[in-house]
N, C-alpha and C positions, 0 to 999 in steps of 0.2 A: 620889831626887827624882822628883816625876812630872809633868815639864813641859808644860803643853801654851798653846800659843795660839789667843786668839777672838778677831777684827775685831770691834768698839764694835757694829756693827751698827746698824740701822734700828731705832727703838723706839718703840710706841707714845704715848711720854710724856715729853715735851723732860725731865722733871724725876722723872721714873719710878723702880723700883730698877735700874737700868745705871748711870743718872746717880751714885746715892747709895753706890753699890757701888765708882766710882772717888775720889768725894771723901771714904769712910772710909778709902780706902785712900791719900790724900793726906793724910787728918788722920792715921793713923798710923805712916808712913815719916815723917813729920817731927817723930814725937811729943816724943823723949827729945832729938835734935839736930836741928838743920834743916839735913836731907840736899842740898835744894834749896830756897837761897831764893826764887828766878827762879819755880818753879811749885805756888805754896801753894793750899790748897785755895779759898780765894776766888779766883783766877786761873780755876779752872776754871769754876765759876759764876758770873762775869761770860760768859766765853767762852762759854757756853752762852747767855748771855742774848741775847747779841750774835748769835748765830748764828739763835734763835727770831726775831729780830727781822730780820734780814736775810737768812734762808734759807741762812744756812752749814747744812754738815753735821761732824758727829762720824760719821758710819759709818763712814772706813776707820781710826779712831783704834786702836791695837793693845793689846791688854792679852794681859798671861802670866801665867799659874797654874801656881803649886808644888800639888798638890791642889783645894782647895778656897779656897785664899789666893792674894789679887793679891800677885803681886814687883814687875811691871813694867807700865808705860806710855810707849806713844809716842804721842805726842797733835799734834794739829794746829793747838790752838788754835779760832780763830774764823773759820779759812780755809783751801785746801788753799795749798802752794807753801812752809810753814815744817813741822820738826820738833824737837818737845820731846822730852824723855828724862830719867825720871825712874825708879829701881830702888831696892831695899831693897835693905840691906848683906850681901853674901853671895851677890849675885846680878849680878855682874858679869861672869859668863862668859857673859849672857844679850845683850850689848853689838854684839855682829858682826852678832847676830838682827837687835836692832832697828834697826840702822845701814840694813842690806840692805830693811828691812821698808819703814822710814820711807821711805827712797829709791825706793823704787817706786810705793808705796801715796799716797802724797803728794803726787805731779809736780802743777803747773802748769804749762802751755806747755812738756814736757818737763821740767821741771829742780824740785831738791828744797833749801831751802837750811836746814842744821844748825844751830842754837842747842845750843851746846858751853862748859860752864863751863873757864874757862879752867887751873886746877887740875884738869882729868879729863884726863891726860896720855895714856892708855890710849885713850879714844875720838878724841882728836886725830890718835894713830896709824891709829884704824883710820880718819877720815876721810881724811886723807892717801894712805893705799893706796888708796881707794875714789874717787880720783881729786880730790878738795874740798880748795881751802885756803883760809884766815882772809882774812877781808878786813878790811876797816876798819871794820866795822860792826859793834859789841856793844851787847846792855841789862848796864844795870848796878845791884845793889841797895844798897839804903842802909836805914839800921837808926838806930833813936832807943830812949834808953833812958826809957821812962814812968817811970819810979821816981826819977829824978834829975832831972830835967826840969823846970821851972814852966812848967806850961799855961798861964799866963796873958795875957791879949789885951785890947786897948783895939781901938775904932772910934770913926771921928768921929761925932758928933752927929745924930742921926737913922736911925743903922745899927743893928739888932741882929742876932743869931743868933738862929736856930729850928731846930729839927731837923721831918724831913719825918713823924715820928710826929706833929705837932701840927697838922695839913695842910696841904696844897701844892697849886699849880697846876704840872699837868704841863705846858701851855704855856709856863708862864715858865722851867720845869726846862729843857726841850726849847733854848728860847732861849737862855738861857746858857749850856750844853753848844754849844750851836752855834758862838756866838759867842765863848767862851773856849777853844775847839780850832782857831777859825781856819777857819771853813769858810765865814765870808763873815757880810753886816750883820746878813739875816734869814732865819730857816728858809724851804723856800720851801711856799708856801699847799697843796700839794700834799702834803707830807711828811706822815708820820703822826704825831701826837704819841708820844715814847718815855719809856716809861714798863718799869721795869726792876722786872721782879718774881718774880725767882726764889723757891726755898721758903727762903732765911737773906739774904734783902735784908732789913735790919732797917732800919725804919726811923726808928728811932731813934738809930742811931750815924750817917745821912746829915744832912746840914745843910747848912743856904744862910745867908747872909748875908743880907737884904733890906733896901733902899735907904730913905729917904726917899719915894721916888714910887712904891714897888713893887716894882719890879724886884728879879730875885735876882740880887744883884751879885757872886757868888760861890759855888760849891759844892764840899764835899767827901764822899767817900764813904769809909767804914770798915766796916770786917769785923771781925766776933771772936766766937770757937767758946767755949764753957766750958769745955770738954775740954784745950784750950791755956792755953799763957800770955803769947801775942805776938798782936797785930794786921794788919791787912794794911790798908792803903791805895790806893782804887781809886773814881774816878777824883776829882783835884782841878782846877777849872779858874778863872778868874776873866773877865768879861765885861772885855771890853776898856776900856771908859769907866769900870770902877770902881777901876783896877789902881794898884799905889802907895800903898794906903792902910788895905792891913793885911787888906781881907777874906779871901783865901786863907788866910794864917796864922791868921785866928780862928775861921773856919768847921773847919779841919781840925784844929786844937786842941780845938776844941768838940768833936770825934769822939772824939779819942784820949784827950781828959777821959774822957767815957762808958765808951770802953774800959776805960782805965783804975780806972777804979769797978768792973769788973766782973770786974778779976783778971788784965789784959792786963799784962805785965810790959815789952814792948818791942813796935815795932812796924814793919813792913818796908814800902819802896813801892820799884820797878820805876823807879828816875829817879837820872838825875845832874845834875840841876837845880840851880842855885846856890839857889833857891827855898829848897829843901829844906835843904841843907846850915847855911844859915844860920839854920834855925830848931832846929836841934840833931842831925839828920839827919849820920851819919856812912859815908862808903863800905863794904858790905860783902863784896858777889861781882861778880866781872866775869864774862859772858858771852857770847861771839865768835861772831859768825855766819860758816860756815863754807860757802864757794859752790866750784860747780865753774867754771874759767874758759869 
């Protein structure tokens, strides 16, 4: 083997070949199993979107090369202060590396905290020695099977679905992302509108709900590659005045419809939301965030 490691580096092009060079390598370490549910290739490219828009960085994110092929990543996400960890099968003695890597390369305020699936027994140990143990605080994923499933959804009267391929106001997008994540009544006048437009935001598979009076009383976001056969879900929210009445469930059906049309067999979302669960959403992976005291 001829291992060597590159830091993500500074890049020209939020969306460049660095960018596209780690998300083939996330479309295929998950290709035949899914290695990592917790960090699919749309995770990454939200994360980068988030970041173009808020001034995160990817430079110190780590990638390792067997030759000319990614094994590995340790990635940051959308901010420094978390560590992901994501490896092709066979390359697990590459683990201490990026334990040590992350830990440094990563700090916020001093300190680095491990996102550790809680079946990798192995890197548990080595955070353990490396001073880190589990707190109370995991993401967890949940998985629906599209094949089994009835997508089908009611709204009351004067609601329908659209997908944001048929056009949208990014104000009103902007507003219910605000408001359905809880960050208060209204955007404030200052904010920029956000508008997420990475190079596989399809926006076809994203859809809103819209009201009787306009408003988008709901939004859901989906992902899905051709190359695969699952979807990813990212982000769903519901404006608070509209909640209780079915738009979340029919906006993000309306996605995994689409998906589904398109060869998606199952589909993964990052929540252990009762939400979820009740709409056919069943638990898949637990993952432990793992702090030093």
């Amino acid at each position: 083997m001829n291992i060597r490691f590159e830091p993500y580096g500074k890049q020209p092009s939020a969306f460049g070949a660095r960018f596209e060079m780690v998300r083939a390598f996330l479309l295929d370490v998950n290709r035949e199993t899914i290695i990592n549910s917790n960090f699919l290739w749309p995770r990454w490219e939200w994360a980068k979107s988030i970041m173009l828009l808020f001034r995160g960085s990817a430079d110190e994110n780590g990638l390792w090369f067997d030759g000319d092929r990614m094994v590995a990543l340790a990635a940051n996400e959308d901010s420094q202060g978390s560590a992901f960890f994501i490896l092709r099968p066979g390359y697990e003695f590459l683990k201490p590396e990026m334990l040590r890597y992350a830990s440094e390369a990563f700090q916020k305020e001093g300190k680095t905290r491990l996102l550790i699936c809680d079946a990798d027994v192995a890197l548990q140990e080595l955070a353990v020695h490396a001073g880190y143990c589990a707190s109370e605080k995991s993401e967890k994923t949940s998985v629906i099977d599209l094949t089994a499933r009835n997508l089908g959804y009611s709204l009351p009267e004067g609601f329908h679905v659209r997908s944001l391929a048929d056009g949208y106001d990014v104000r009103k997008l902007d507003r219910c992302t605000y408001r359905g994540f809880g960050n208060g009544d209204e955007p404030p006048q200052t904010e920029e509108n956000v508008d997420y437009q990475g190079p596989n935001f399809d926006t076809a598979l994203h859809t809103v709900v819209e009201a009787p009076n306009g408003d988008y009383a709901a939004y859901a976001g989906t992902w899905y590659d051709s190359s695969t056969n699952y979807a990813y879900v990212e982000p769903v929210c519901t404006d608070p005045l509209y909640r209780k009445m079915g738009c979340a469930r029919a906006a993000l059906y309306a996605g995994l419809r689409r998906c589904a049309e398109r060869g998606a067999k199952r589909a993964y979302v990052i929540s252990q939301q009762q939400f979820y669960y009740r709409i056919g959403f069943a638990p898949r992976d637990t993952y432990t965030w793992w702090e030093k005291p």
